[in-house]
Structures are given as structure tokens and as C-alpha cells.
VMD Tcl script that builds the backbone (N, CA, C; Angstrom):
set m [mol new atoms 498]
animate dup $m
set s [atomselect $m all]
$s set {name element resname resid chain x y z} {
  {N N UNK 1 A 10.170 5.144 -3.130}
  {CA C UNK 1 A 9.335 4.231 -2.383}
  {C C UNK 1 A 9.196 2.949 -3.204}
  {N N UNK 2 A 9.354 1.626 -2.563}
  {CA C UNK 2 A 9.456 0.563 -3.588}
  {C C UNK 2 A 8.388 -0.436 -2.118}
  {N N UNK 3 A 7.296 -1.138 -3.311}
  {CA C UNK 3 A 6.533 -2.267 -2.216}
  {C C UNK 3 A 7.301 -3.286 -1.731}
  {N N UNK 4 A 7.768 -3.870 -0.767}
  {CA C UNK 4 A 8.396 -5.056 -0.435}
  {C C UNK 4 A 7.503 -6.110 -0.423}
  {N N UNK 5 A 5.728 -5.910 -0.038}
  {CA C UNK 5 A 5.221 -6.978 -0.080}
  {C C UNK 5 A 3.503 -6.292 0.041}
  {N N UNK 6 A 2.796 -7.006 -0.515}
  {CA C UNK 6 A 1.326 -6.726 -0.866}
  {C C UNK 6 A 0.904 -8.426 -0.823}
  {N N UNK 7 A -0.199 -8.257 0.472}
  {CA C UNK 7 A -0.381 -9.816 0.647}
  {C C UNK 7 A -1.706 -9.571 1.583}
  {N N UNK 8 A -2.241 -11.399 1.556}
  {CA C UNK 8 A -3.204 -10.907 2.331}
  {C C UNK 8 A -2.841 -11.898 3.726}
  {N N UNK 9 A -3.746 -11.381 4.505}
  {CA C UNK 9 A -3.446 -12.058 5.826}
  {C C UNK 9 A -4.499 -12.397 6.614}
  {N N UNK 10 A -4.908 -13.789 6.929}
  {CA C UNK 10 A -5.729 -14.326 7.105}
  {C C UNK 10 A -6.657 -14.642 8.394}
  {N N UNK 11 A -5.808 -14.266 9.688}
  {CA C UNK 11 A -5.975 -14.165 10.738}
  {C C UNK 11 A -4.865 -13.628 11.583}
  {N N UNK 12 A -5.417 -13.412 12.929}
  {CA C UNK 12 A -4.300 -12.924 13.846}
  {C C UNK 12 A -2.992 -13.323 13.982}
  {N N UNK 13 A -3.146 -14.656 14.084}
  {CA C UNK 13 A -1.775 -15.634 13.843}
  {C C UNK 13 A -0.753 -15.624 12.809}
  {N N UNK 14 A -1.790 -14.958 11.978}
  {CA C UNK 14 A -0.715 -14.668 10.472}
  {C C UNK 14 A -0.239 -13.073 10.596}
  {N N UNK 15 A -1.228 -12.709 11.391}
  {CA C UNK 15 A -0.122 -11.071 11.341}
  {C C UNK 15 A 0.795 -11.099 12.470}
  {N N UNK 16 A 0.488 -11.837 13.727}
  {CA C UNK 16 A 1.727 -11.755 14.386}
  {C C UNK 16 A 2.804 -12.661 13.673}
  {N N UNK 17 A 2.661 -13.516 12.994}
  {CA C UNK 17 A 3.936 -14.347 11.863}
  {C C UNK 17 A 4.665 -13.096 11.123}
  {N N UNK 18 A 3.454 -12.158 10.682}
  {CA C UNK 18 A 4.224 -11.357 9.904}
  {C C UNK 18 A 4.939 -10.812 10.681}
  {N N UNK 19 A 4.587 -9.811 12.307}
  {CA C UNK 19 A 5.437 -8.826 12.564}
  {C C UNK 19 A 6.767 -9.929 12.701}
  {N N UNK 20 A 6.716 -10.573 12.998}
  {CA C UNK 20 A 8.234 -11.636 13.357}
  {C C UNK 20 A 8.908 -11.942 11.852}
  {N N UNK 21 A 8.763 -11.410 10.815}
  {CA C UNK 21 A 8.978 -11.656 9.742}
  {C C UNK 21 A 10.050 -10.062 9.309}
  {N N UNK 22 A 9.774 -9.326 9.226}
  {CA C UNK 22 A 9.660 -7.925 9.941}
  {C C UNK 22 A 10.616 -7.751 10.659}
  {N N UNK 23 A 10.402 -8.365 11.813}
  {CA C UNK 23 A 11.037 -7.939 12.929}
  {C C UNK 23 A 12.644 -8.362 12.460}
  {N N UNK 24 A 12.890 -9.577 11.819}
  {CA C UNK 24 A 14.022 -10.236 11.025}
  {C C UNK 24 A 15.029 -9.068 10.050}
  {N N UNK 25 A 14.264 -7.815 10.063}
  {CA C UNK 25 A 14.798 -6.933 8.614}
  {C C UNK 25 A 15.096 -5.690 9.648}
  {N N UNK 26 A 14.799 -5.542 10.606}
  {CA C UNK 26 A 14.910 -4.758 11.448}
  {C C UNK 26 A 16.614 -4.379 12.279}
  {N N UNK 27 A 16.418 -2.931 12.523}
  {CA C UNK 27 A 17.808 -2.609 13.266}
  {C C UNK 27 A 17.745 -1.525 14.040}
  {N N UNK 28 A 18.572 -1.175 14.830}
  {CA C UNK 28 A 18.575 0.637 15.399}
  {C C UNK 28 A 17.654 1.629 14.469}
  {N N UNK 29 A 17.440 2.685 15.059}
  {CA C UNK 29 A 16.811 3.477 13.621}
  {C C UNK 29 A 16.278 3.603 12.852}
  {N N UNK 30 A 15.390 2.059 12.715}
  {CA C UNK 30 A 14.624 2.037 11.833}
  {C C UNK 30 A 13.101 2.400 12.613}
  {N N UNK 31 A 12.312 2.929 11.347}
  {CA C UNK 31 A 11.178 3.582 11.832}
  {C C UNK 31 A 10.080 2.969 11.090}
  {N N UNK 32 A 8.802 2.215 11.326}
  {CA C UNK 32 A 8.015 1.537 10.690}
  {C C UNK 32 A 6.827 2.381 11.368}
  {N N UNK 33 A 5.722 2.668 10.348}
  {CA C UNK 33 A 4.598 3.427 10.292}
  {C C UNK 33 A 3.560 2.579 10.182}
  {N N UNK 34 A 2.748 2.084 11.177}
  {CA C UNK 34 A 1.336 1.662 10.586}
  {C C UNK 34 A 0.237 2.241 10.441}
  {N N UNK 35 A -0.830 2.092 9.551}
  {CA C UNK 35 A -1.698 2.953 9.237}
  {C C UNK 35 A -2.778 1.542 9.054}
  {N N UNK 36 A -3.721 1.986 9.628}
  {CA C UNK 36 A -4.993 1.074 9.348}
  {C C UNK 36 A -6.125 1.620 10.096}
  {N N UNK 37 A -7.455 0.800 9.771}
  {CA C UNK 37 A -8.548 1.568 10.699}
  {C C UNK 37 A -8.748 0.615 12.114}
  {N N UNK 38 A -9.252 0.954 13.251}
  {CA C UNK 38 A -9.348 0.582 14.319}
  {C C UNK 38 A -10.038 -1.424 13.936}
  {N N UNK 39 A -9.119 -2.222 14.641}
  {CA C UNK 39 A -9.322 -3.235 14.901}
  {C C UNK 39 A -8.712 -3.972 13.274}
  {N N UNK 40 A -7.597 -3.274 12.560}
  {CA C UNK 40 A -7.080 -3.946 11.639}
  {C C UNK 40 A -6.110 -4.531 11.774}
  {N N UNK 41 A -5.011 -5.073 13.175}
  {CA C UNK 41 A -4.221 -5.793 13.279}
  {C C UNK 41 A -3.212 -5.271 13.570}
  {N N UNK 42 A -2.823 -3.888 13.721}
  {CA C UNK 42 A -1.686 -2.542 14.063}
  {C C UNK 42 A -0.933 -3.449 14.919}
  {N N UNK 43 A -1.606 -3.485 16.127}
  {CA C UNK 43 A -0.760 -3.993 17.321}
  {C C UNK 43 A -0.642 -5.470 17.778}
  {N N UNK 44 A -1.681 -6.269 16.980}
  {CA C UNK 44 A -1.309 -7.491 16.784}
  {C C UNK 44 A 0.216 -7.795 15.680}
  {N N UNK 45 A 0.180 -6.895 14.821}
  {CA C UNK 45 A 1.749 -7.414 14.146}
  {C C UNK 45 A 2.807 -6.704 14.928}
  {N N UNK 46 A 2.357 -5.615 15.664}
  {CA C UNK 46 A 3.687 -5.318 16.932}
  {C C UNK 46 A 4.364 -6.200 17.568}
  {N N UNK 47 A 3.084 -6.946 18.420}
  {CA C UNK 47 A 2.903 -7.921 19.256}
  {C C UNK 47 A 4.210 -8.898 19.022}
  {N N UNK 48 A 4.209 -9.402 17.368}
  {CA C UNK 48 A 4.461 -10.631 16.673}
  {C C UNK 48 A 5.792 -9.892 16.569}
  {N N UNK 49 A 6.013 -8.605 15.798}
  {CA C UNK 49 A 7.601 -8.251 15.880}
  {C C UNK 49 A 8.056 -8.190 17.542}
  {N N UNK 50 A 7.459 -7.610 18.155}
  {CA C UNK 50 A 8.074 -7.471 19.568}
  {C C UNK 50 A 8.396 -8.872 19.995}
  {N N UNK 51 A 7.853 -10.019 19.935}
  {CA C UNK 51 A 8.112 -11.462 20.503}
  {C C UNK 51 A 9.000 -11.555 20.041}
  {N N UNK 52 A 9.420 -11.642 18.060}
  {CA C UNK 52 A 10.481 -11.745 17.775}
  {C C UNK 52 A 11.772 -11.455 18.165}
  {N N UNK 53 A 11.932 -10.229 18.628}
  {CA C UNK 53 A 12.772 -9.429 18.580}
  {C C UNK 53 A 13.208 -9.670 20.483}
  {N N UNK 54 A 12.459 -11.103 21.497}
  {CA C UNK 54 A 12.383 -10.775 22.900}
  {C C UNK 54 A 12.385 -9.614 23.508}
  {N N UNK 55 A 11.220 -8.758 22.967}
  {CA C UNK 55 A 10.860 -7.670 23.558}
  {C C UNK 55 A 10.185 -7.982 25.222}
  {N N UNK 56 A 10.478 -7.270 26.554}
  {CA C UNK 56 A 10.378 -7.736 28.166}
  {C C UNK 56 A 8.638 -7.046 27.890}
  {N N UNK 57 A 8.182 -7.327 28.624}
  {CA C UNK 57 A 6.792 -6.514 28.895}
  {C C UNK 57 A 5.905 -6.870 27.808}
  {N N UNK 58 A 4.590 -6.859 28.140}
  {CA C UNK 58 A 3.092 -7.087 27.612}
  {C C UNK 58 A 3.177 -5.695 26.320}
  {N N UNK 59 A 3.264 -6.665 24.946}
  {CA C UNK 59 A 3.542 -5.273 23.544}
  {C C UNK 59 A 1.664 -5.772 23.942}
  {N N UNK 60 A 1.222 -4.046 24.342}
  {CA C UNK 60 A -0.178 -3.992 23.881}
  {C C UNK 60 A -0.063 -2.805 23.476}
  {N N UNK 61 A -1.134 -1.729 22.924}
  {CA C UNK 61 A -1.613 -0.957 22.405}
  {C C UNK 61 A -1.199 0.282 23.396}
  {N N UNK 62 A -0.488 1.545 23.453}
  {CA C UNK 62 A -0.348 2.348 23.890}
  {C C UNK 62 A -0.978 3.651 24.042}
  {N N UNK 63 A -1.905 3.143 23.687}
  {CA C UNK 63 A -2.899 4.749 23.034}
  {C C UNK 63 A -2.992 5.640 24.512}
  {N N UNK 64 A -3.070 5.195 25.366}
  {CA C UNK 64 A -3.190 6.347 26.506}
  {C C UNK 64 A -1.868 6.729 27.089}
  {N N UNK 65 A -0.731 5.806 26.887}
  {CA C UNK 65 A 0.241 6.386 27.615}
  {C C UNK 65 A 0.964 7.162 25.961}
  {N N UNK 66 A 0.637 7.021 25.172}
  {CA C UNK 66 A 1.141 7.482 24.167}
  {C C UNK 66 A 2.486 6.533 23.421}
  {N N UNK 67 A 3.244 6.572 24.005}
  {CA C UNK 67 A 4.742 5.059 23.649}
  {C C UNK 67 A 5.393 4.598 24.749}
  {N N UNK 68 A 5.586 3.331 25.032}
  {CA C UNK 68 A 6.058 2.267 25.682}
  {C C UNK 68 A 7.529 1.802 24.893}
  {N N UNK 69 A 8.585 2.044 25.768}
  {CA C UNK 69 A 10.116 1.457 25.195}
  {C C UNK 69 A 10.104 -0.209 25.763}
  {N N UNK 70 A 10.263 -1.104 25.268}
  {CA C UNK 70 A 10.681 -2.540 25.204}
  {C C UNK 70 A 12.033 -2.421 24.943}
  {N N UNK 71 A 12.486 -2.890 26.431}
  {CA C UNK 71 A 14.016 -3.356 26.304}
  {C C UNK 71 A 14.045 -5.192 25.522}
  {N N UNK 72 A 15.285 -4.917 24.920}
  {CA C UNK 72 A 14.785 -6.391 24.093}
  {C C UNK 72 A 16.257 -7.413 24.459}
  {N N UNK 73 A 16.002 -8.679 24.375}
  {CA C UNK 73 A 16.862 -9.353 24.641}
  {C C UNK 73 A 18.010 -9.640 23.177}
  {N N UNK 74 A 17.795 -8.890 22.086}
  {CA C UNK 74 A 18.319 -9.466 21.191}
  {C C UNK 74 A 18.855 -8.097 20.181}
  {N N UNK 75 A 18.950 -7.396 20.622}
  {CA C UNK 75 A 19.336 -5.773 20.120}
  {C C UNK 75 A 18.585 -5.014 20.648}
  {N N UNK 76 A 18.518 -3.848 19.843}
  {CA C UNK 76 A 17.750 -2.402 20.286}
  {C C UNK 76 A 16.712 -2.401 20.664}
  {N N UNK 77 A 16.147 -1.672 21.546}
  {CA C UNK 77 A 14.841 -1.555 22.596}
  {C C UNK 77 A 14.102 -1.650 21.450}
  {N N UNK 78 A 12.495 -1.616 21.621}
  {CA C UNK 78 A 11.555 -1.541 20.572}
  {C C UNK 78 A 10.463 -0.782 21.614}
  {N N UNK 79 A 10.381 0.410 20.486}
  {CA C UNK 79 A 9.454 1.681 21.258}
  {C C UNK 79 A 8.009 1.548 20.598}
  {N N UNK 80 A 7.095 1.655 21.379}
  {CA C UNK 80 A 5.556 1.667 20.482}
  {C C UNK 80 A 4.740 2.729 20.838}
  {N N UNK 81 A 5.044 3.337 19.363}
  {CA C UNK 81 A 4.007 4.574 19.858}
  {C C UNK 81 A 2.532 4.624 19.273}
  {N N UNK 82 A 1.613 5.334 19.894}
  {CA C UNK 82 A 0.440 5.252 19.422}
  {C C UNK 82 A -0.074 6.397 19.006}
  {N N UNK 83 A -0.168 7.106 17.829}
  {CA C UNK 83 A -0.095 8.573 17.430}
  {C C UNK 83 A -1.647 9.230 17.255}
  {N N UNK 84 A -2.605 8.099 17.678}
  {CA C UNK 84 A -4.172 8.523 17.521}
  {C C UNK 84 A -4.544 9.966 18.061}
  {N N UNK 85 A -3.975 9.829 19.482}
  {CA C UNK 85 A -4.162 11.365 20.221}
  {C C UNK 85 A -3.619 12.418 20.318}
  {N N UNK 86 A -2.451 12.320 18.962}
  {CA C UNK 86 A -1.869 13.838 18.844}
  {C C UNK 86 A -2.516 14.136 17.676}
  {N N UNK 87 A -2.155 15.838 17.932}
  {CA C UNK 87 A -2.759 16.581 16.983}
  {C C UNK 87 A -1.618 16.717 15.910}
  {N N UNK 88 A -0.813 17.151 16.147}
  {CA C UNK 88 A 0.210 17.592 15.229}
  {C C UNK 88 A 2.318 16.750 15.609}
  {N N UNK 89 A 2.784 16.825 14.776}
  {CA C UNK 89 A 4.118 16.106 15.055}
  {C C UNK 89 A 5.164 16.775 15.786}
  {N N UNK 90 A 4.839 18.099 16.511}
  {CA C UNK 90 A 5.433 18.701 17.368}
  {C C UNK 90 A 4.680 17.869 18.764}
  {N N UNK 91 A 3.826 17.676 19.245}
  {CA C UNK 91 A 3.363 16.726 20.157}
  {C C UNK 91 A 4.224 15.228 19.729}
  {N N UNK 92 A 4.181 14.552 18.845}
  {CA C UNK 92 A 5.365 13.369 18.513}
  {C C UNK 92 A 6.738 13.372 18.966}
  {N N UNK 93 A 7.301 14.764 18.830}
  {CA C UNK 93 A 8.902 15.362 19.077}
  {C C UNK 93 A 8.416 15.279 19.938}
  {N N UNK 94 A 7.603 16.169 21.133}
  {CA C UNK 94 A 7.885 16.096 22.573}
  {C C UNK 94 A 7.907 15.084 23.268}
  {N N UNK 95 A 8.047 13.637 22.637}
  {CA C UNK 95 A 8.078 12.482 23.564}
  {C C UNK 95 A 9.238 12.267 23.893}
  {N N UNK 96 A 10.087 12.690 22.840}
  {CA C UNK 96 A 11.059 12.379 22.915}
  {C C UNK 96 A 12.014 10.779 23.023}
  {N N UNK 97 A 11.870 10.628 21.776}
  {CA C UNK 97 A 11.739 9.064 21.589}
  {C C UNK 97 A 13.136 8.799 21.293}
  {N N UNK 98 A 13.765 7.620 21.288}
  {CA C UNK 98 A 15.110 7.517 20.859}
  {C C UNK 98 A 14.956 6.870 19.434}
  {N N UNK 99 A 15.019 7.710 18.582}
  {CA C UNK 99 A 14.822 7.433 17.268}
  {C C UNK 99 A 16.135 6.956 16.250}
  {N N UNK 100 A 17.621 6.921 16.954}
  {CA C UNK 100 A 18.577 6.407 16.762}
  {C C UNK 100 A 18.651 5.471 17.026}
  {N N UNK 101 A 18.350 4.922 18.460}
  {CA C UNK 101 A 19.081 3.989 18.990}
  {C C UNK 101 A 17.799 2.523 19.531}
  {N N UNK 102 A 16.398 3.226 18.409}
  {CA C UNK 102 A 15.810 1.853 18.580}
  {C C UNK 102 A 15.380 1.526 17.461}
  {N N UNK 103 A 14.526 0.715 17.465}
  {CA C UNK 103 A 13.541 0.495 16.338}
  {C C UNK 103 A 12.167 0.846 16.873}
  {N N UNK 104 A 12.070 1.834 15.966}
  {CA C UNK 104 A 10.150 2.672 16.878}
  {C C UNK 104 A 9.189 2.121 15.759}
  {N N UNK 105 A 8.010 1.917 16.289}
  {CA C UNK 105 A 6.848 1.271 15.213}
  {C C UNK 105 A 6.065 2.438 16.276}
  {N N UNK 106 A 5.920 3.279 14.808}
  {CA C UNK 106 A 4.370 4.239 15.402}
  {C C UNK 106 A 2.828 3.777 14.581}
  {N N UNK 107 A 1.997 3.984 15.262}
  {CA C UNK 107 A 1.082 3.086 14.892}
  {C C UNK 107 A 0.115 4.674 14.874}
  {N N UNK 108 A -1.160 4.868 13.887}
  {CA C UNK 108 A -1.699 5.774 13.431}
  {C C UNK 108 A -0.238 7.237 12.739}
  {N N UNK 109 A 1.020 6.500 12.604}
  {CA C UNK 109 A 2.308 7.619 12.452}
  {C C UNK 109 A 1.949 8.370 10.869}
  {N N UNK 110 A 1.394 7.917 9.983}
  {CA C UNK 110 A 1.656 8.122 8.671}
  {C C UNK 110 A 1.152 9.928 9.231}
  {N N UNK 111 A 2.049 10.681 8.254}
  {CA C UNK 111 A 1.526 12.408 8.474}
  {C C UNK 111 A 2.449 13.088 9.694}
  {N N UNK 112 A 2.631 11.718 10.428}
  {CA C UNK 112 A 3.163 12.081 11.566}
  {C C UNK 112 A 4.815 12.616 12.099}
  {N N UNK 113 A 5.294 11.725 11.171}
  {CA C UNK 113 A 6.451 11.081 11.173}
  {C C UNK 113 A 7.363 11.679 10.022}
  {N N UNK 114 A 6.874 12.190 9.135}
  {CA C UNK 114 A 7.723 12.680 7.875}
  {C C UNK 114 A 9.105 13.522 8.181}
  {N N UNK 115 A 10.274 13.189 7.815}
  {CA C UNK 115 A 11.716 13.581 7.939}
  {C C UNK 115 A 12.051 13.276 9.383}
  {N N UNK 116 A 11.678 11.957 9.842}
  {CA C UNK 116 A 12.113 11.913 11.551}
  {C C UNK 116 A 13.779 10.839 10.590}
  {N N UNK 117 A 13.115 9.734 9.440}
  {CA C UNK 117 A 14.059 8.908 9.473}
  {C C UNK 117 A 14.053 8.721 7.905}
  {N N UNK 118 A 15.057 8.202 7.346}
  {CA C UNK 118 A 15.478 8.150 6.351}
  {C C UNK 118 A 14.943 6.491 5.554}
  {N N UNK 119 A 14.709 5.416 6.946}
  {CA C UNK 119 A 14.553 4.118 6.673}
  {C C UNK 119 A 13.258 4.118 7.438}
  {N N UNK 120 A 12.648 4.516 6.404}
  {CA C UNK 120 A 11.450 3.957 6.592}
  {C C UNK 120 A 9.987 2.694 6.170}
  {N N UNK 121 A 10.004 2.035 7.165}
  {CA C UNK 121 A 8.708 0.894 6.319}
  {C C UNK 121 A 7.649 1.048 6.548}
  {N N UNK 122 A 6.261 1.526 5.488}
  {CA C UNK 122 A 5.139 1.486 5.665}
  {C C UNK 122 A 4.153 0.650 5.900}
  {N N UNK 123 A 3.793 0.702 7.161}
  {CA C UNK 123 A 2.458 -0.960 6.703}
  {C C UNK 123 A 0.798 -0.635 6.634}
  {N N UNK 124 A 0.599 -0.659 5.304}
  {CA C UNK 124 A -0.858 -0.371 5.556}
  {C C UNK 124 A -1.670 -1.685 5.563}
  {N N UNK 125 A -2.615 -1.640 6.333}
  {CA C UNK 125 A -3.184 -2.902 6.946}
  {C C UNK 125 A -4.954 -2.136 6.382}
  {N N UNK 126 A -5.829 -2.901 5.784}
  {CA C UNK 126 A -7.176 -2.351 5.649}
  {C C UNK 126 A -7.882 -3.957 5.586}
  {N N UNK 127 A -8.867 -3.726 6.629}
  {CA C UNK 127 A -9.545 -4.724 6.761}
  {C C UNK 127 A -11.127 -5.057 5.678}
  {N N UNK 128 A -11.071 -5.981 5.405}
  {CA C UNK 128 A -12.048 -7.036 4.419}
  {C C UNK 128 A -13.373 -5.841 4.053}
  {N N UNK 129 A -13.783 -5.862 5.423}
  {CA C UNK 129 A -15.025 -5.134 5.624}
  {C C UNK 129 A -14.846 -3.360 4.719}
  {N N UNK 130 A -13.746 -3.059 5.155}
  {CA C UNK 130 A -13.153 -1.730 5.240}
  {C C UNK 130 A -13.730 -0.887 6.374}
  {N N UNK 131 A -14.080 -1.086 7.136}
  {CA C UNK 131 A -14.747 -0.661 8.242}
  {C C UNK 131 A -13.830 -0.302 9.939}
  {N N UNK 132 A -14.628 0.654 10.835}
  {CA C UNK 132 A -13.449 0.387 11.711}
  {C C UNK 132 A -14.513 -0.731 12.710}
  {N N UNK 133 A -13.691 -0.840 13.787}
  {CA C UNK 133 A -14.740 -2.085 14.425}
  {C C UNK 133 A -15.262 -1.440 15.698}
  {N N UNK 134 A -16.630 -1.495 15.966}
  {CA C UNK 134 A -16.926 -0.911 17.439}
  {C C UNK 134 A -16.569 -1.236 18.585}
  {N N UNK 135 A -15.242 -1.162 18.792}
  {CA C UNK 135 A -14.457 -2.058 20.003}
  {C C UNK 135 A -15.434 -1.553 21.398}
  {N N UNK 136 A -16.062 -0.389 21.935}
  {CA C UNK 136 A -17.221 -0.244 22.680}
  {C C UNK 136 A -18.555 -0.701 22.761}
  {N N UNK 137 A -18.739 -1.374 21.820}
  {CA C UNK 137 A -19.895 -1.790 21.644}
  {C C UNK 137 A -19.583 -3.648 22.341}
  {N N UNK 138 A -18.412 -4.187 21.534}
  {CA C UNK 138 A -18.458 -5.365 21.676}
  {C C UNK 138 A -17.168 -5.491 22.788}
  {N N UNK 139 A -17.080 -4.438 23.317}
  {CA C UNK 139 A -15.572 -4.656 24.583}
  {C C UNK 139 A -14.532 -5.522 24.022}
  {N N UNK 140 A -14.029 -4.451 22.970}
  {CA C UNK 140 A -13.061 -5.698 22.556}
  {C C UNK 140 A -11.792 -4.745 22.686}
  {N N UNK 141 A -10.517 -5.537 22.460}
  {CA C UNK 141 A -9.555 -4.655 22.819}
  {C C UNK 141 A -9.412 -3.945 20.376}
  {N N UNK 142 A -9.254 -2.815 20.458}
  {CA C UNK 142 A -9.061 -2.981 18.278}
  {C C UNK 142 A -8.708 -4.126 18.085}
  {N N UNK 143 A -7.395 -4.445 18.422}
  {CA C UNK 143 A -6.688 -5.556 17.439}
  {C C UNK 143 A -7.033 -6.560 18.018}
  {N N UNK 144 A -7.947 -6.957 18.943}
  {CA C UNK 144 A -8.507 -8.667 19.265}
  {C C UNK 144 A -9.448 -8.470 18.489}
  {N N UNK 145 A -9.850 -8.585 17.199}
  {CA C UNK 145 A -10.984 -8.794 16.881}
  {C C UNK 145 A -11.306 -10.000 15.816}
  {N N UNK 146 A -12.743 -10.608 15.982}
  {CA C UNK 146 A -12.773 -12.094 15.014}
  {C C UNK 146 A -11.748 -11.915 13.765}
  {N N UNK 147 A -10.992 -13.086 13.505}
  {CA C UNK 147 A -10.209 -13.171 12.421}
  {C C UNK 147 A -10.887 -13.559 11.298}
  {N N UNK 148 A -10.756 -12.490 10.548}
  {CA C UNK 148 A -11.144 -11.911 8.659}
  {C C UNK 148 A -10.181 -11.678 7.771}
  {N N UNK 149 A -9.875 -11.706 6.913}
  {CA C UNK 149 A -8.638 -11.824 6.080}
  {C C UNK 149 A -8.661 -9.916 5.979}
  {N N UNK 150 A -7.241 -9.415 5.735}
  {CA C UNK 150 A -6.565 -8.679 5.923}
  {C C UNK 150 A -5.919 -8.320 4.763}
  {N N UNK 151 A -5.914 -7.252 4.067}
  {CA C UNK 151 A -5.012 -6.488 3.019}
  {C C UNK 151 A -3.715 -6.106 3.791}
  {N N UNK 152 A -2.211 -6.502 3.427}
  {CA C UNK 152 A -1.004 -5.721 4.155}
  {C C UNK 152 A -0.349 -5.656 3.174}
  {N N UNK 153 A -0.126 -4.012 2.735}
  {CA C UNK 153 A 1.164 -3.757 1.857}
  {C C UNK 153 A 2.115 -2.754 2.884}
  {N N UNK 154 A 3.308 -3.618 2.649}
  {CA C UNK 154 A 4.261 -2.859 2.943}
  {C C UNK 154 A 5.134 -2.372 2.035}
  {N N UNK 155 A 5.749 -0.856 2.162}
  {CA C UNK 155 A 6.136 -0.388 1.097}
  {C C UNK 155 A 7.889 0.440 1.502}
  {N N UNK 156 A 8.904 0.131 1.054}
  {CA C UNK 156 A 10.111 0.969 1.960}
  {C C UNK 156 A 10.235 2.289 1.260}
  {N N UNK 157 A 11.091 3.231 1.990}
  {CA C UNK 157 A 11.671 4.691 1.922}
  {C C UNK 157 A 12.952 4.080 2.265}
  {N N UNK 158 A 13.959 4.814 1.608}
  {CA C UNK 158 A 15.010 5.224 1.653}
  {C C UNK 158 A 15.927 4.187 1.474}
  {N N UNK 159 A 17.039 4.931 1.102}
  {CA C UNK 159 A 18.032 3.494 0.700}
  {C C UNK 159 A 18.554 2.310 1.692}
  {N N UNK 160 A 17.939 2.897 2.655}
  {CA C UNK 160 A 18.420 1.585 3.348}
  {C C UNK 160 A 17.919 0.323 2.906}
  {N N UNK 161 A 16.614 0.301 2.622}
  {CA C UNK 161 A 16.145 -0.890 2.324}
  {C C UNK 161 A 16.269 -1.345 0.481}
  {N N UNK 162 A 17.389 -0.708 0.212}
  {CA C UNK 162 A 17.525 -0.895 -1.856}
  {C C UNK 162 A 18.396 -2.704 -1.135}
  {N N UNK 163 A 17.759 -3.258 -1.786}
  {CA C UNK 163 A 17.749 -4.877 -1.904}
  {C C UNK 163 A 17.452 -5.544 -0.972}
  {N N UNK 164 A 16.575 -5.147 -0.099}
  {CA C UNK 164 A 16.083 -5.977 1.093}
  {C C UNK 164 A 14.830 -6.487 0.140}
  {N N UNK 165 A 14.563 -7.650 0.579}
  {CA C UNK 165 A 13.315 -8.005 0.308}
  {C C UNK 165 A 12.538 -9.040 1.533}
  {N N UNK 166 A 11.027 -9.086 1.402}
  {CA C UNK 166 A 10.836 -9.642 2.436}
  {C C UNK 166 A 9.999 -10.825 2.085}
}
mol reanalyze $m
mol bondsrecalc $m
mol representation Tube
mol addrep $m
């Protein structure tokens, strides 16, 4: 496991910069894990890789349908899964995701995901506060929430990424 980048991020605008940053290092098969607490920017840096990448359809948050495939105008579909409501990674397998032939960003994946892929990028995202945000309280969607600066380390697995840097 080697960090590619430990940074902070300052608002929304800067994490969708990042996913498009990201999205640049990206290919088939690759599998990116986010891990953060509710309203830390997960699906706002989707958002930002999915634009990159002319992903068709609204990249929002999948948590009820579980993953959404984005056919993309510029290579491989981009799948978004949302792993909050499974229990275990035999519920993950049964989605049956094309884990070859896209680039999947599972979002709550860390635990989830172990031996699906060989190229893997971690993004842990922990917000200022460290807190999660009461998106019921204030009807917010997680990742719309006031912009606060942002901890993001990303960290790679496997040799695919030996001299990538980002």
C-alpha cells in the first residue's frame, strides 16, 4: 500500500476537482473505495470523477438502489455503488457488478470489497468537525453540505499503480 496523496480540501468544488483528477488515472477494472462519515464529500468527488470521465445520468448517491452503471462517453461505464445497506460482501457479489469491464467507486466499500481487485485506490475523506452531519435534521442531501475543509488521503494497492502518481 503506498499514499499517492494526503491533502486537504477546502470545499465542494475542490473535491469534485479532485474526483476529475482521479478520474484522469483511471481505467477498466479499477476499483476505488471510499470511506468517510455521512456528509464528507463521498459522492461529491464521484460526481467530479463521473463529469470527468462524461459519465450520461445525474452521479448522485445510490444508497437505495444500491449501484447505478454510467455509460460514459470516453471509456468504461462508471458503476456507483453504495455499500451502507449491506451487511456482509456476499450481498456486494450478488449485484453483480462488472468489475472487469468498468471502473466501480464503492462508497462505504472499505471491509467490503477485499480480493474483488488487485488495483485498488483508497479514499479516505474525514471531515474538520469529525462528525457525521444530520442530513434529517437539516434536509440536506450527505454530500451537499456547508463547505469546511476536508482531510483526503488516498492510498494505492497493487501494482498497478507502482509509479502512478497523482
Amino acid at each position: 500500500m503506498r499514499t499517492l496523496l494526503d491533502t486537504s480540501v477546502l470545499s465542494t468544488a475542490e473535491m469534485g476537482a479532485l474526483g476529475a483528477r482521479l478520474a484522469a488515472l483511471l481505467r477498466a477494472g479499477d476499483l476505488v473505495v471510499l470511506t468517510g462519515p455521512l456528509g464528507a464529500g463521498k459522492t461529491t468527488l464521484t460526481r467530479g470523477l463521473g463529469a470527468a470521465l462524461g459519465a450520461r445520468g445525474q452521479v448522485s448517491s445510490p444508497t437505495f438502489v444500491l449501484a447505478r452503471t454510467h455509460p460514459t462517453t470516453a471509456g468504461p461505464d462508471l458503476v456507483h455503488v453504495d455499500a451502507y445497506r449491506l451487511s456482509d460482501p456476499v450481498e456486494l457479489d450478488d449485484l453483480d457488478l462488472d468489475w472487469d469491464g468498468a471502473i466501480v467507486v464503492v462508497e462505504w466499500g472499505r471491509g467490503m470489497v477485499d480480493g474483488i481487485s488487485d488495483a485498488v485506490l483508497d479514499v479516505e475523506i474525514t471531515r474538520a468537525t469529525g462528525a457525521d452531519v444530520d442530513v434529517l435534521a437539516d434536509d440536506l442531501d450527505p454530500d451537499d453540505v456547508p463547505d469546511e475543509p476536508r482531510r483526503v488521503v488516498v492510498t494505492a494497492t497493487g501494482p498497478r499503480w507502482d509509479g502512478v502518481t497523482l
